[in-house]
C-alpha positions as CSV (number, residue, x, y, z in Angstrom):
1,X,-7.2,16.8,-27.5
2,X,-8.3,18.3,-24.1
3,X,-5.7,19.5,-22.1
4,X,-4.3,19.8,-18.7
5,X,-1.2,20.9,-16.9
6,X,0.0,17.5,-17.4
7,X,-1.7,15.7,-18.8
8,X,-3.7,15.3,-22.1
9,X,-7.2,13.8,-22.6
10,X,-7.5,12.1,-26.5
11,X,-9.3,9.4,-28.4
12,X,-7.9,6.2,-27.6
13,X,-5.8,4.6,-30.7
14,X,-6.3,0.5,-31.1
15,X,-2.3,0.6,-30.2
16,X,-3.2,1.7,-26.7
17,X,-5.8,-1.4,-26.0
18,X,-3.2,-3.6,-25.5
19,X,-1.2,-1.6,-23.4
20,X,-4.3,-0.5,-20.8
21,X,-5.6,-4.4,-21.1
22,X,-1.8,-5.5,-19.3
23,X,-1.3,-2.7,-17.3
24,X,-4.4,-2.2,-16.2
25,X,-7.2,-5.1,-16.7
26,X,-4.8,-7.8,-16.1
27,X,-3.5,-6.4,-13.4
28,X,-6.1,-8.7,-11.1
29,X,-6.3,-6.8,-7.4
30,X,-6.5,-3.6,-9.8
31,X,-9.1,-4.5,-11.9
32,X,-11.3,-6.2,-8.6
33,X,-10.6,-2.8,-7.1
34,X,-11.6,-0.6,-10.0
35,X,-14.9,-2.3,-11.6
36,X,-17.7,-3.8,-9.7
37,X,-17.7,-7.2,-11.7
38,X,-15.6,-9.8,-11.3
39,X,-12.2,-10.0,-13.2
40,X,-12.8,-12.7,-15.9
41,X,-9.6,-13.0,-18.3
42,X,-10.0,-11.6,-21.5
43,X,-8.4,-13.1,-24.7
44,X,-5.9,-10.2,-26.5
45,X,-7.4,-8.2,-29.5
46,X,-10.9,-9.0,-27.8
47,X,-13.9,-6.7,-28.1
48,X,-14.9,-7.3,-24.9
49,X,-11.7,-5.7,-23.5
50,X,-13.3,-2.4,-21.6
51,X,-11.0,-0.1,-23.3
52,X,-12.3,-1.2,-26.5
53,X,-14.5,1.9,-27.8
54,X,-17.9,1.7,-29.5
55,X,-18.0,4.9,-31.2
56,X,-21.9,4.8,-31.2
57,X,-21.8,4.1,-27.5
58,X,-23.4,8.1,-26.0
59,X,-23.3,7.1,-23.0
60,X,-19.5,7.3,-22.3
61,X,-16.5,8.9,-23.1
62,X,-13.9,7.6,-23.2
63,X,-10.0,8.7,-23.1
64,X,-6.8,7.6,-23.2
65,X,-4.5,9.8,-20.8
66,X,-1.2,11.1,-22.3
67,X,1.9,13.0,-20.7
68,X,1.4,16.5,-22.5
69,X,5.6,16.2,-23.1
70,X,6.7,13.5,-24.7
71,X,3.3,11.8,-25.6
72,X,3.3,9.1,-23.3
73,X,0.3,7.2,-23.0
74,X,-0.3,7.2,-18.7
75,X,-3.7,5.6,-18.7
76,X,-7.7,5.4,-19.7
77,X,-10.1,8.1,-18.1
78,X,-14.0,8.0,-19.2
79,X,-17.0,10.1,-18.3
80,X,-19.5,7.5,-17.8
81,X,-23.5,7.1,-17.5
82,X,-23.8,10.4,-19.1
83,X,-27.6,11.1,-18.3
84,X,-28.7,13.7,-21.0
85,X,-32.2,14.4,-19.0
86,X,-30.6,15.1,-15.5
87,X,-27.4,16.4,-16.9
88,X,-25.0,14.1,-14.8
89,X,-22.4,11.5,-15.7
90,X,-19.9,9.5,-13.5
91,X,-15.8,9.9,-13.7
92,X,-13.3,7.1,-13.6
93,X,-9.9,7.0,-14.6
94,X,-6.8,4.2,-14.1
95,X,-3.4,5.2,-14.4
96,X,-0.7,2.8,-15.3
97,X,1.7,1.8,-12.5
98,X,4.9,3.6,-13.9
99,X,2.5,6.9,-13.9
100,X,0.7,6.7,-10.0
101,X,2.0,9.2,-7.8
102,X,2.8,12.0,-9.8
103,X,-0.1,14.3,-9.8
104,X,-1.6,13.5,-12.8
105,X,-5.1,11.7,-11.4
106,X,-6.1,15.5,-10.0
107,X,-5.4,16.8,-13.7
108,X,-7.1,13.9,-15.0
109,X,-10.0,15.3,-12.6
110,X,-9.8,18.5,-13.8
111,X,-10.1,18.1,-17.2
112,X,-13.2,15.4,-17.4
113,X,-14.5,18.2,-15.3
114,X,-14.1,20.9,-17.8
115,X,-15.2,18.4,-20.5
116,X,-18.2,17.7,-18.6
117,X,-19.2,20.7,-17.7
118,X,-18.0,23.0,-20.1
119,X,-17.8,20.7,-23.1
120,X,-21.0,18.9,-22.6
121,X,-23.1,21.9,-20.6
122,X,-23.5,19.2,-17.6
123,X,-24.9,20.0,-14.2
124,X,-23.5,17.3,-11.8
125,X,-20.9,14.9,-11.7
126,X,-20.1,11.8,-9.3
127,X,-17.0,9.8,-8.4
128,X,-17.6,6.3,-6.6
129,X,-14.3,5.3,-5.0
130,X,-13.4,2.4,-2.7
131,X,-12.9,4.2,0.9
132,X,-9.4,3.1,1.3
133,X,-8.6,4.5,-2.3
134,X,-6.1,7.8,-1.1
135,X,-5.4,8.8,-4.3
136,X,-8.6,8.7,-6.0
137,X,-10.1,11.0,-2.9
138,X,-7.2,13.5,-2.6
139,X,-7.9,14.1,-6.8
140,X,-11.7,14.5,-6.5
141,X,-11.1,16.9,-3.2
142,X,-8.5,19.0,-5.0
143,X,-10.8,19.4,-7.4
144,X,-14.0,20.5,-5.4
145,X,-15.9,17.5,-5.1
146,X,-17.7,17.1,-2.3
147,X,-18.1,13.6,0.1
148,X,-21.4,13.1,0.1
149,X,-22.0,9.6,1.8
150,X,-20.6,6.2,2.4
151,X,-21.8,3.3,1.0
152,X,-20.9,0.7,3.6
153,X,-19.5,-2.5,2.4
154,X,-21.0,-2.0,-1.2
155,X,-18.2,-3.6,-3.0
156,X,-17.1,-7.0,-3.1
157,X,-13.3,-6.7,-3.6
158,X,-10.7,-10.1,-3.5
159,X,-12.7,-11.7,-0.6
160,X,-14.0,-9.2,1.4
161,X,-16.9,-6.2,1.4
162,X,-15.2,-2.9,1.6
163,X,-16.9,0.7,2.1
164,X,-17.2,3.2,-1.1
165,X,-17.1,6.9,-1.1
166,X,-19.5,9.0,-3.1
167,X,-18.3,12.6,-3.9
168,X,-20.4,14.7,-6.0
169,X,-19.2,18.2,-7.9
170,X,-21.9,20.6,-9.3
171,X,-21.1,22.9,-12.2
172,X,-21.9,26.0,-9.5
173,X,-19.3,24.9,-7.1
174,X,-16.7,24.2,-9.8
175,X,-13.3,26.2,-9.5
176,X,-11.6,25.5,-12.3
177,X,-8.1,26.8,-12.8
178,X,-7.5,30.1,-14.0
179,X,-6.1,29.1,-17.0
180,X,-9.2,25.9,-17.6
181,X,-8.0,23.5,-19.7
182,X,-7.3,24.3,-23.1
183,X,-8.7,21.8,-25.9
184,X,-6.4,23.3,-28.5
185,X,-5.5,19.8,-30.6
């Protein structure tokens, strides 16, 4: 397990898919706001459920989020598009409504960071956020990232075309904490 101050970074367990796919995925204006396809319902147990894993799969990550005390599963973080040859991947992360507001999307940040670039020797990594998405902007910024553009009206969210952020963090302007996550298990 990687960890954070709050949170912890693990394999996801097939008892969390179910979970993530309610709280998450079915959660409609969530899912239109998170993905850029367009919510489709998906039948329970599926494999196409996105926080079904494919083990084989090297270019993701993917995480399941858990409060360090107590174990609670909070949500699904992945490093995604992980691009071997340029050494640059993509970080997204959903948190589940009981867990939004309590700091732990800038120690999600933190830690794909240290995964990514001390884990897996990375150069680069990029966040793609919808403009009006706070949260997701105050995390990436707390943890360095830098805004690099605006992509205006690039995603097509519940009727109308909204702007998206790009922020960008390379592995010589990371900060991480003094202490770095530790990825003691």
């Amino acid at each position: 397990m990687l960890r954070g101050d709050k949170v912890g970074l693990r394999a996801r367990h097939e008892d969390d898919i179910p979970i993530l796919q309610s709280e998450l995925y079915d959660d409609v204006v969530n899912t239109s706001r998170s993905v850029s396809q367009p919510w489709r319902p998906i039948t329970p147990g599926s494999k196409d459920s996105q926080f079904a894993v494919d083990d084989k799969e090297q270019g993701h990550a993917s995480f399941s989020v858990v409060e360090l005390v107590g174990g609670t599963l909070v949500g699904a973080a992945t490093l995604w598009g992980i691009d071997n040859h340029s050494r640059s991947a993509h970080i997204g992360l959903g948190l589940r409504p009981s867990a939004r507001g309590k700091g732990y999307g800038t120690d999600v940040v933190a830690v794909l960071c240290h995964y990514g670039f001390v884990v897996r020797g990375l150069h680069r990594l990029q966040i793609e956020t919808l403009a009006d998405n706070a949260a997701m902007l105050r995390s990436a910024e707390r943890n360095g990232f830098v805004r690099e553009g605006v992509l205006r009206s690039a995603a097509w969210v519940m009727g109308e075309f909204l702007d998206e952020v790009l922020l960008g963090l390379l592995v010589q302007e990371w900060k991480p904490d003094s202490k770095g996550p530790d990825s003691k298990g």
